[in-house]
PQR file with spaces between the fields and no chain letter, atoms N, CA, C, O and H, PARSE charges and radii, in Angstrom:
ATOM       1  N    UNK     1      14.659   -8.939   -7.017 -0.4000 1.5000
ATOM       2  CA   UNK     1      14.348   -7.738   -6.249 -0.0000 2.0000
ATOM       3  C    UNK     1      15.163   -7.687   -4.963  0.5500 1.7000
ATOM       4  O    UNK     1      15.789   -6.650   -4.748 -0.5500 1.4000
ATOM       5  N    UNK     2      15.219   -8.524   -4.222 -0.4000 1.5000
ATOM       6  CA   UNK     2      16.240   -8.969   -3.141 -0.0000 2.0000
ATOM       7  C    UNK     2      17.532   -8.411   -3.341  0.5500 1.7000
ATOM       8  O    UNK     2      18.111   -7.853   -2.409 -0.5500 1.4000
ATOM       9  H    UNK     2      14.710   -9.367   -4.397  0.4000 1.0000
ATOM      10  N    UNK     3      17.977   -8.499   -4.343 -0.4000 1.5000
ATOM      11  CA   UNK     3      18.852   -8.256   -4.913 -0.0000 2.0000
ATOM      12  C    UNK     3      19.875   -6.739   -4.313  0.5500 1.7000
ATOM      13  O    UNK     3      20.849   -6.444   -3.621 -0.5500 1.4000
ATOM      14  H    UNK     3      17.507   -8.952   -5.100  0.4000 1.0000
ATOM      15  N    UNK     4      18.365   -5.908   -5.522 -0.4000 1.5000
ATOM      16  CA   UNK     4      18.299   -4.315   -5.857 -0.0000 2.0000
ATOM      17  C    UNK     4      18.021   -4.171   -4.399  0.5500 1.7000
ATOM      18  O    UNK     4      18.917   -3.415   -4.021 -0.5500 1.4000
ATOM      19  H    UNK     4      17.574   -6.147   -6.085  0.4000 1.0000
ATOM      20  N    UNK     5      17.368   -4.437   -3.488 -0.4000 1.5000
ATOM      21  CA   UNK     5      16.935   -4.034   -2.038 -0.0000 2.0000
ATOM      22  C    UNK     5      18.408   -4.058   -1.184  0.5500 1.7000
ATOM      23  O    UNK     5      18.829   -2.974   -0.783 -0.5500 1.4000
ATOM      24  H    UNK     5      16.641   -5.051   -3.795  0.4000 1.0000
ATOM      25  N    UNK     6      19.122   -5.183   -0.930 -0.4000 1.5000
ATOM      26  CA   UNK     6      20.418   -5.356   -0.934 -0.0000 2.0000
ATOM      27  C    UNK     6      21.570   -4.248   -1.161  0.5500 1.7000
ATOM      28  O    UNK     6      22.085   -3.710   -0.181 -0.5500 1.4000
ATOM      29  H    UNK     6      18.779   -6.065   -1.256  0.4000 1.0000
ATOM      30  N    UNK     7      21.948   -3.934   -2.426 -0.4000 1.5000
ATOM      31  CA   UNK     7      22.619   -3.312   -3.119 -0.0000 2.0000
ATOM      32  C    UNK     7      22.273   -1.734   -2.497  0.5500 1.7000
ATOM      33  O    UNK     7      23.043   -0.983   -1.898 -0.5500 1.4000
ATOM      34  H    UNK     7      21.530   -4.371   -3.222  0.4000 1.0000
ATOM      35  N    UNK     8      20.990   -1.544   -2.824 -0.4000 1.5000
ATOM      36  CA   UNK     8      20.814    0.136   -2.248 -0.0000 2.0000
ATOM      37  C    UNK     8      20.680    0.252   -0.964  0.5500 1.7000
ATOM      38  O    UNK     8      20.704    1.426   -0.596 -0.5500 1.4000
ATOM      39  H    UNK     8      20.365   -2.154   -3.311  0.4000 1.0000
ATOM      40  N    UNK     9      20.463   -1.028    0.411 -0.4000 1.5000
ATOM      41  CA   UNK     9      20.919   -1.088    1.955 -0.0000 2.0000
ATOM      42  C    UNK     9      22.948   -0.265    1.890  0.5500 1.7000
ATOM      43  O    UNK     9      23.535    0.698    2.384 -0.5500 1.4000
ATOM      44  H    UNK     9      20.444   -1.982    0.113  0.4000 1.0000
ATOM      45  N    UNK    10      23.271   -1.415    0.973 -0.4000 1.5000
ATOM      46  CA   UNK    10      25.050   -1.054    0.989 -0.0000 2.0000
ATOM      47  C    UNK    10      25.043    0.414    0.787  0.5500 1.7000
ATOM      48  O    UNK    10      25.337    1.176    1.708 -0.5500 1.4000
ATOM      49  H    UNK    10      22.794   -2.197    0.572  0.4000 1.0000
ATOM      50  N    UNK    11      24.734    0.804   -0.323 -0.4000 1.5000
ATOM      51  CA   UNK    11      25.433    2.063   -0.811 -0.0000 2.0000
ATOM      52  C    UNK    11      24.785    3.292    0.235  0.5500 1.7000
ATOM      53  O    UNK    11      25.355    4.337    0.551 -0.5500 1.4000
ATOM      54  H    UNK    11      24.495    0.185   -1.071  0.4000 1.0000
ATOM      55  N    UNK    12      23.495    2.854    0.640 -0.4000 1.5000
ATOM      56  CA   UNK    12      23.011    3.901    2.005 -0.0000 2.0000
ATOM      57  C    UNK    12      23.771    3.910    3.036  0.5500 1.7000
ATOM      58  O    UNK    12      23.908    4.978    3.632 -0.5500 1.4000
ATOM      59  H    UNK    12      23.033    2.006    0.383  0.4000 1.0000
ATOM      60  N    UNK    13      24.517    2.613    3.549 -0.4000 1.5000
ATOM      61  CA   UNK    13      25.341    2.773    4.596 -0.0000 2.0000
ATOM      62  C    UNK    13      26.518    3.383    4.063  0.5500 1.7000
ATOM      63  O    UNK    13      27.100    4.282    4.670 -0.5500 1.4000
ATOM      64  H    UNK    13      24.406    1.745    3.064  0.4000 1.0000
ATOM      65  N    UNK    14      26.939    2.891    2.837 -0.4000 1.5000
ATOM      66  CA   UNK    14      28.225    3.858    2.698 -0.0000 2.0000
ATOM      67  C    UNK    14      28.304    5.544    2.322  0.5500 1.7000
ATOM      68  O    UNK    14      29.245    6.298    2.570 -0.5500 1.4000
ATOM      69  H    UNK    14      26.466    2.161    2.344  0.4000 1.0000
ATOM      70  N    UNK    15      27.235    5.819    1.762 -0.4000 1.5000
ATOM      71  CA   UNK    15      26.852    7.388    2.007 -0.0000 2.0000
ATOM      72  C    UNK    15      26.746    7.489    3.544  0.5500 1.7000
ATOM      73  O    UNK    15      27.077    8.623    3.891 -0.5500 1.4000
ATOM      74  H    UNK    15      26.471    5.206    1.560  0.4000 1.0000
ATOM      75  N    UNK    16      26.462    6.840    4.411 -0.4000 1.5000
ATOM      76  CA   UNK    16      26.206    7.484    6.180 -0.0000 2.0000
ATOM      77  C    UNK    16      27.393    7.433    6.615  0.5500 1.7000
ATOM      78  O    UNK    16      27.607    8.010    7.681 -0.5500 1.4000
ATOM      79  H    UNK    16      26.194    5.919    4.130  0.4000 1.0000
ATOM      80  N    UNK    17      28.700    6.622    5.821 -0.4000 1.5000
ATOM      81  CA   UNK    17      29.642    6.941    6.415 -0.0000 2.0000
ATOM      82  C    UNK    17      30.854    7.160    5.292  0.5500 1.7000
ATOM      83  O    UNK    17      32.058    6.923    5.398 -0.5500 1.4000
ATOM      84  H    UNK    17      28.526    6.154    4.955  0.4000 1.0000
ATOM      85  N    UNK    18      30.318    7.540    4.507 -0.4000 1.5000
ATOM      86  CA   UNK    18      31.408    8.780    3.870 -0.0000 2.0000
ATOM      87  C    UNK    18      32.080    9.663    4.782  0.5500 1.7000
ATOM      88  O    UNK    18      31.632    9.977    5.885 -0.5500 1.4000
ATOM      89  H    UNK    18      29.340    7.732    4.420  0.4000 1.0000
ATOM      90  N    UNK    19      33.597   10.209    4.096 -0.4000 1.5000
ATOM      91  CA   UNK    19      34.327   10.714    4.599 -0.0000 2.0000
ATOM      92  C    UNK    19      34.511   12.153    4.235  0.5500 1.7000
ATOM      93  O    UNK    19      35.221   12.964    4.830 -0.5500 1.4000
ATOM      94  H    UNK    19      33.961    9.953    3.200  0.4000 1.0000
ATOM      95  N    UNK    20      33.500   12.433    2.781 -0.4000 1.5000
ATOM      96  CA   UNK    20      33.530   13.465    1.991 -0.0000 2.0000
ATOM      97  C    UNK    20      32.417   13.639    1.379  0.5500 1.7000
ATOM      98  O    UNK    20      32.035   12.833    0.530 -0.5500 1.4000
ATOM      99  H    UNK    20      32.924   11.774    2.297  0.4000 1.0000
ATOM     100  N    UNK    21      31.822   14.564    1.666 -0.4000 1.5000
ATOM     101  CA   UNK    21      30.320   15.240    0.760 -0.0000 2.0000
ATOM     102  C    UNK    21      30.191   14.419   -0.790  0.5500 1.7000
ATOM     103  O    UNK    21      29.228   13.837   -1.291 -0.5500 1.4000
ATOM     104  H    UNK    21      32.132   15.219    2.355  0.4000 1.0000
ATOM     105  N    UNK    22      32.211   14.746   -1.525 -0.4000 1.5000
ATOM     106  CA   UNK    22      31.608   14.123   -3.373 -0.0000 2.0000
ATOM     107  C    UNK    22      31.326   12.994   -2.951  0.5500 1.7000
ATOM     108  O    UNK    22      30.256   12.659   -3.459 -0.5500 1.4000
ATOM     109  H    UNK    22      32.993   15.219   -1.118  0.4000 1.0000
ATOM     110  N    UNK    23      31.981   11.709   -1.843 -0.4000 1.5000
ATOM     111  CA   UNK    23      31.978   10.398   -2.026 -0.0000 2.0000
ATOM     112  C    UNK    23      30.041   10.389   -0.831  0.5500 1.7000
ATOM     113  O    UNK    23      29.236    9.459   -0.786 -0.5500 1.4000
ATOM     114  H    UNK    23      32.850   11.981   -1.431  0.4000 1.0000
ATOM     115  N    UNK    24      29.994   11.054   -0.477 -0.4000 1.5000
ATOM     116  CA   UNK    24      28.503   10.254    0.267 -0.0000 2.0000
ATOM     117  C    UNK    24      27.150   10.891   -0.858  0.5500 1.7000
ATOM     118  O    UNK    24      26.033   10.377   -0.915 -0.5500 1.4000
ATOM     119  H    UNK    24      30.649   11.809   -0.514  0.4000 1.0000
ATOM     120  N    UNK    25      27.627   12.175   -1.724 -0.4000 1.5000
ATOM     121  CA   UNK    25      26.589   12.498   -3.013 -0.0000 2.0000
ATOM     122  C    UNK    25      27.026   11.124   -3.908  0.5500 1.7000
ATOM     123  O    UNK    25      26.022   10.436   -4.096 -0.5500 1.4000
ATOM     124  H    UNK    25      28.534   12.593   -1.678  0.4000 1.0000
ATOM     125  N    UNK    26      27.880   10.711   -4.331 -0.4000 1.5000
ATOM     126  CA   UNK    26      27.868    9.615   -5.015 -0.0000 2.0000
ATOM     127  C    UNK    26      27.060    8.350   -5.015  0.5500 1.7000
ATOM     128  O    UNK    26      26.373    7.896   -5.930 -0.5500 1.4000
ATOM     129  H    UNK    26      28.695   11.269   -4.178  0.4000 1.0000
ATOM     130  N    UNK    27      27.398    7.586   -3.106 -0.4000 1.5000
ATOM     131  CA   UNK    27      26.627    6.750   -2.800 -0.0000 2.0000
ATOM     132  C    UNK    27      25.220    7.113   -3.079  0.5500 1.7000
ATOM     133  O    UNK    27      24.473    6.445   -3.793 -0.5500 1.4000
ATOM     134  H    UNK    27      27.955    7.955   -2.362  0.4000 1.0000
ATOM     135  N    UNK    28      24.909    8.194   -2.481 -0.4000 1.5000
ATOM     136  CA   UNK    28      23.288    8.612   -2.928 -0.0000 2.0000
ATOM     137  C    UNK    28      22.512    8.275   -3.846  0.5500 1.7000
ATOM     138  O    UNK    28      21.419    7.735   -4.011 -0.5500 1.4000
ATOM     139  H    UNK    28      25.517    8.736   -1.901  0.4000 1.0000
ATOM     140  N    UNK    29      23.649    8.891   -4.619 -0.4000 1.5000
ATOM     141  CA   UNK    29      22.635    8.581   -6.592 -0.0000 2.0000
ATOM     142  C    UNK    29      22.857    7.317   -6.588  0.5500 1.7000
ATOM     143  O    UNK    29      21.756    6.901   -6.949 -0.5500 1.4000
ATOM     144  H    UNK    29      24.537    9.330   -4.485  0.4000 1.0000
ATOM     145  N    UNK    30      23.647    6.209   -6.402 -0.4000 1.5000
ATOM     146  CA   UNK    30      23.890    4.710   -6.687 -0.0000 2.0000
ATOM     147  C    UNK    30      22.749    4.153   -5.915  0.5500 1.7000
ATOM     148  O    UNK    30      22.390    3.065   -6.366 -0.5500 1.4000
ATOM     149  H    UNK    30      24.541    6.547   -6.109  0.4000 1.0000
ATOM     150  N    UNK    31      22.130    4.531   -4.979 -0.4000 1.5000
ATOM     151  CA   UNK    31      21.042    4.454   -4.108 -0.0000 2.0000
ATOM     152  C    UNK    31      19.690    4.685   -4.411  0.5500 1.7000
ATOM     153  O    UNK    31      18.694    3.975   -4.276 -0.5500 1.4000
ATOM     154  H    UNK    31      22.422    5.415   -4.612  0.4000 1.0000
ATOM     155  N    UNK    32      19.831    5.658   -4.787 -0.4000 1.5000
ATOM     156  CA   UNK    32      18.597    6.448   -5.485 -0.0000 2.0000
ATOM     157  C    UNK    32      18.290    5.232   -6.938  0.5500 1.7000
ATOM     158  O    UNK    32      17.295    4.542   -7.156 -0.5500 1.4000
ATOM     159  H    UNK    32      20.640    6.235   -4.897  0.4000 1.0000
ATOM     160  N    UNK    33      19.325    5.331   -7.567 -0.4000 1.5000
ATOM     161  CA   UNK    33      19.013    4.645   -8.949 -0.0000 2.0000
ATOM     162  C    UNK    33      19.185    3.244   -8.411  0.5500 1.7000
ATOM     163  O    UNK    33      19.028    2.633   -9.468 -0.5500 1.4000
ATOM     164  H    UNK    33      20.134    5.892   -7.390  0.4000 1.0000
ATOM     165  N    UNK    34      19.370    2.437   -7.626 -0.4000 1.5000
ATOM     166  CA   UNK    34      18.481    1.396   -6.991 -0.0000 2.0000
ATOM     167  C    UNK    34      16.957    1.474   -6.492  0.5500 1.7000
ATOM     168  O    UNK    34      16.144    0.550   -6.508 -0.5500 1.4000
ATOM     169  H    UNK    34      19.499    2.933   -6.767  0.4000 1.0000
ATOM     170  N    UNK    35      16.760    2.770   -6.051 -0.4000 1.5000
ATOM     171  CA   UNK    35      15.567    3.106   -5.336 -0.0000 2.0000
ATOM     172  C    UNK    35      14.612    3.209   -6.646  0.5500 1.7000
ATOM     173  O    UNK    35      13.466    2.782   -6.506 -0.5500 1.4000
ATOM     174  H    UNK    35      17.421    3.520   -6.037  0.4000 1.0000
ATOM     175  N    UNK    36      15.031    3.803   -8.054 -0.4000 1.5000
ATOM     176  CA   UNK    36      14.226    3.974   -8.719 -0.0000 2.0000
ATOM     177  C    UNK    36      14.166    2.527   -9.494  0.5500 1.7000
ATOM     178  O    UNK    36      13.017    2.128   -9.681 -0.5500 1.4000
ATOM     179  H    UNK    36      15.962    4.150   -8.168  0.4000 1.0000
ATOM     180  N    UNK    37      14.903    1.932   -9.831 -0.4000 1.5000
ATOM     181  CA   UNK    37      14.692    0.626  -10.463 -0.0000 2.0000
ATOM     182  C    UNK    37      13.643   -0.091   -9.101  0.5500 1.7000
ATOM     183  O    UNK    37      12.483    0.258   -9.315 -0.5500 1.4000
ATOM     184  H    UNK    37      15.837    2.256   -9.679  0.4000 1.0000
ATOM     185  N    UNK    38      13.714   -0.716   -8.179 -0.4000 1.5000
ATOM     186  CA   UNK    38      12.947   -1.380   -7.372 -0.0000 2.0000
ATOM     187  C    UNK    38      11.584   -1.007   -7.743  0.5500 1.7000
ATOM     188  O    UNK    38      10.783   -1.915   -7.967 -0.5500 1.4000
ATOM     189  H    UNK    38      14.656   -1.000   -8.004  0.4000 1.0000
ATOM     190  N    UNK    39      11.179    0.345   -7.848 -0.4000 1.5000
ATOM     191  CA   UNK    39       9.320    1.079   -7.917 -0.0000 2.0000
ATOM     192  C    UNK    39       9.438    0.753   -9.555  0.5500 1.7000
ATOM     193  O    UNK    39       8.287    0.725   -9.990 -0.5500 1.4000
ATOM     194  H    UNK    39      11.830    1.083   -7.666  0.4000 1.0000
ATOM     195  N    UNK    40      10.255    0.537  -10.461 -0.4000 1.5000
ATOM     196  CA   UNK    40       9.665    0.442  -11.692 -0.0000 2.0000
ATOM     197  C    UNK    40       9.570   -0.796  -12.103  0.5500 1.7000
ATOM     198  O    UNK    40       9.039   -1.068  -13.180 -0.5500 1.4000
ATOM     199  H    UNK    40      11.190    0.560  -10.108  0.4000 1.0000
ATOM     200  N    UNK    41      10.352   -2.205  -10.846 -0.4000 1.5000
ATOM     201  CA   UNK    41       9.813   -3.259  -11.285 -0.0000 2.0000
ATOM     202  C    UNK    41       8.599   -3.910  -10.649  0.5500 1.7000
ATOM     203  O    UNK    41       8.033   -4.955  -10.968 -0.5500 1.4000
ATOM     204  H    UNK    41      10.784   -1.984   -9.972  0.4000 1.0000
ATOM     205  N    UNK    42       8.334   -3.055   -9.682 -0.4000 1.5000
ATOM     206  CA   UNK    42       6.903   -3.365   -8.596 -0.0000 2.0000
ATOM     207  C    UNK    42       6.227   -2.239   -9.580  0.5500 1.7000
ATOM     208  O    UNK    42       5.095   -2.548   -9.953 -0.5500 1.4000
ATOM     209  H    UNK    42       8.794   -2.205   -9.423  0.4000 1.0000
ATOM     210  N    UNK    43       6.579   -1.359   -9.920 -0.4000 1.5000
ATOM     211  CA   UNK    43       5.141   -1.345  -10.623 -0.0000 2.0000
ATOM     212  C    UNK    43       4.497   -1.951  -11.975  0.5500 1.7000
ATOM     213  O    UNK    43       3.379   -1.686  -12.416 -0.5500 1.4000
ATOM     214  H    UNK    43       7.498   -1.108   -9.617  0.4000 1.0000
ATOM     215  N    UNK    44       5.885   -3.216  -12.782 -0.4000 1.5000
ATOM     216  CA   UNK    44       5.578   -3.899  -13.502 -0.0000 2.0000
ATOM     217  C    UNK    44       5.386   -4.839  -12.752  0.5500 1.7000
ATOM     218  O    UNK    44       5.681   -5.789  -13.477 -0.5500 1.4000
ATOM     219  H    UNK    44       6.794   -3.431  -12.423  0.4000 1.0000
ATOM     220  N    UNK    45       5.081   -5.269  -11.751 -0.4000 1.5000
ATOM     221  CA   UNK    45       4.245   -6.663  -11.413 -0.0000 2.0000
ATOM     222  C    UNK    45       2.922   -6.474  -10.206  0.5500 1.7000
ATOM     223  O    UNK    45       2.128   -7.350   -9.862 -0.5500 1.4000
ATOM     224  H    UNK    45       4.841   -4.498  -11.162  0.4000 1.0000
ATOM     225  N    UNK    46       3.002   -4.908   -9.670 -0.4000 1.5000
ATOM     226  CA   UNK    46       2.014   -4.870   -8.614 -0.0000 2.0000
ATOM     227  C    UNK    46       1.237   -4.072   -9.603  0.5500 1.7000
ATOM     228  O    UNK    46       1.729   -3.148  -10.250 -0.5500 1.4000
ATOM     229  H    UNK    46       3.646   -4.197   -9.949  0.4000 1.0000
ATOM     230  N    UNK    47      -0.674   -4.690   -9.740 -0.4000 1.5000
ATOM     231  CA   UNK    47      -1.355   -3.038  -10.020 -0.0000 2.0000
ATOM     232  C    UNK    47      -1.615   -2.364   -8.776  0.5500 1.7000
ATOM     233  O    UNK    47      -1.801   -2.688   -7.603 -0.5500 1.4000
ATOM     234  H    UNK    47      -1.073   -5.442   -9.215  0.4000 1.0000
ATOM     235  N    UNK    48      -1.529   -0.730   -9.831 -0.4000 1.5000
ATOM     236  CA   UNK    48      -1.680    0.196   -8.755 -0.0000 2.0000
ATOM     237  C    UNK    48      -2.762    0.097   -7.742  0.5500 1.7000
ATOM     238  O    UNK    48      -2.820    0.850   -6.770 -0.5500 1.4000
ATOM     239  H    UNK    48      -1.378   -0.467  -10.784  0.4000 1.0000
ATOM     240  N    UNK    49      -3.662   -0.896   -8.001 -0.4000 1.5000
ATOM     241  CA   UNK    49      -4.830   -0.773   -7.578 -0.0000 2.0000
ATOM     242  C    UNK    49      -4.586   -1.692   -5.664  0.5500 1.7000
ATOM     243  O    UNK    49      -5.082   -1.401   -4.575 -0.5500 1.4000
ATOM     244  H    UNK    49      -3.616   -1.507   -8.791  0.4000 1.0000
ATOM     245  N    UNK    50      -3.832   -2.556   -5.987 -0.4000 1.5000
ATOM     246  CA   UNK    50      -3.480   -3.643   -4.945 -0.0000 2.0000
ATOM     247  C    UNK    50      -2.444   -2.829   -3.835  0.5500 1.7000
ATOM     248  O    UNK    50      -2.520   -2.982   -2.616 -0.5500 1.4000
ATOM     249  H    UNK    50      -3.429   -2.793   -6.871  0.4000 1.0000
ATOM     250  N    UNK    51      -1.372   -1.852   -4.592 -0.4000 1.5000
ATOM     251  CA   UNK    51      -0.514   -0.957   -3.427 -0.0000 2.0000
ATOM     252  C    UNK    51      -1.089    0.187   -2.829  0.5500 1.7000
ATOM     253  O    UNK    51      -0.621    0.775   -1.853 -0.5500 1.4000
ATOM     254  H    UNK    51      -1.310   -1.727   -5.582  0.4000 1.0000
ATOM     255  N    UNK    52      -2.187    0.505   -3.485 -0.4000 1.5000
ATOM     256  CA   UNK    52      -3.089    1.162   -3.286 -0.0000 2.0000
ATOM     257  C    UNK    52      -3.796    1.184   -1.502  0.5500 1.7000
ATOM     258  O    UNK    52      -3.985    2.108   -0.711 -0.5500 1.4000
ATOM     259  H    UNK    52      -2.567    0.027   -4.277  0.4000 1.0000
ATOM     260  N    UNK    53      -4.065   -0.521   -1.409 -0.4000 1.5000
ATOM     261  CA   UNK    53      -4.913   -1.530   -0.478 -0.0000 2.0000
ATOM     262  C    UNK    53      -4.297   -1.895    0.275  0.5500 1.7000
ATOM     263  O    UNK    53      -4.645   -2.665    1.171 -0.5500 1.4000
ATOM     264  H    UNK    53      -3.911   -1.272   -2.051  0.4000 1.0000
ATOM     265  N    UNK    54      -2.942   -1.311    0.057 -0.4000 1.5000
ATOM     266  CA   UNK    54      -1.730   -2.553    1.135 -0.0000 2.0000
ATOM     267  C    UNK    54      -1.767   -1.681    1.832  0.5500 1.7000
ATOM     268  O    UNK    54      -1.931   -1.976    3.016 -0.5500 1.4000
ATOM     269  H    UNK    54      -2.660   -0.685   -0.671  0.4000 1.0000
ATOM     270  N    UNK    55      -1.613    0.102    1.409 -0.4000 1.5000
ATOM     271  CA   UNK    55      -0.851    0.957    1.933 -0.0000 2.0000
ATOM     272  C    UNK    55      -1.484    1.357    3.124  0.5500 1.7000
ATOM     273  O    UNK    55      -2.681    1.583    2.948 -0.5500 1.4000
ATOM     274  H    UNK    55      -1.480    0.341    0.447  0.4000 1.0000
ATOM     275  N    UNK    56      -0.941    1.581    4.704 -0.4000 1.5000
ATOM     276  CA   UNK    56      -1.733    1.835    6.042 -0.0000 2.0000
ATOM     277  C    UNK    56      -2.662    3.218    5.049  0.5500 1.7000
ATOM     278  O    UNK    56      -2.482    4.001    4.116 -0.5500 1.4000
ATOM     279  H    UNK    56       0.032    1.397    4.846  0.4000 1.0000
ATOM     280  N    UNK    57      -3.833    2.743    6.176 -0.4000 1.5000
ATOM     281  CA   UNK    57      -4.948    3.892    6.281 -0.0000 2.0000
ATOM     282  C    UNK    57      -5.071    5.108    7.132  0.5500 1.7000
ATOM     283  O    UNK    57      -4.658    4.670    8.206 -0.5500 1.4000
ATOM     284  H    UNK    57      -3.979    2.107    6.934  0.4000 1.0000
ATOM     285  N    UNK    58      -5.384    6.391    7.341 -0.4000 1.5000
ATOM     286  CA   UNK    58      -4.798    7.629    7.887 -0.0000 2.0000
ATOM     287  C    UNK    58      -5.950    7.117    8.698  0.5500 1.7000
ATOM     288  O    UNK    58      -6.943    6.529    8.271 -0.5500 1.4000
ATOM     289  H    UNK    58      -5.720    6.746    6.469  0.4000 1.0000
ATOM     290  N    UNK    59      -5.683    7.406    9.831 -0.4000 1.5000
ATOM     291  CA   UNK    59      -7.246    7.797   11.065 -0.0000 2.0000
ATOM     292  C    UNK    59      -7.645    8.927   11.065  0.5500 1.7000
ATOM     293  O    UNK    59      -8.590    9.248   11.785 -0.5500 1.4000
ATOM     294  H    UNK    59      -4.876    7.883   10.178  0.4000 1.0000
């Protein structure tokens, strides 16, 4: 997981400093599809019930 957390830090900084809209939409999705792998392997090892409990409470 370290990993995937890693990998989609990089490609966010390199979308913030793209030089061109196609190249910082690119980084995005490479980001994004890090972003979506990370929630689909926490949600194969967290139950929903526990992120549920972690997550701050509204006042």
């Amino acid at each position: 997981m370290n990993d995937l957390y890693s990998r989609q830090q990089v490609e966010l900084m390199r979308a913030a400093e793209a030089e061109t809209l196609e190249v910082r939409e690119e980084h995005q999705e490479l980001a994004d599809g890090y972003g979506r792998e990370i929630k689909r392997q926490r949600d194969l090892f967290v139950p929903y019930t526990m992120r549920r409990e972690a997550a701050p409470q509204a006042k």
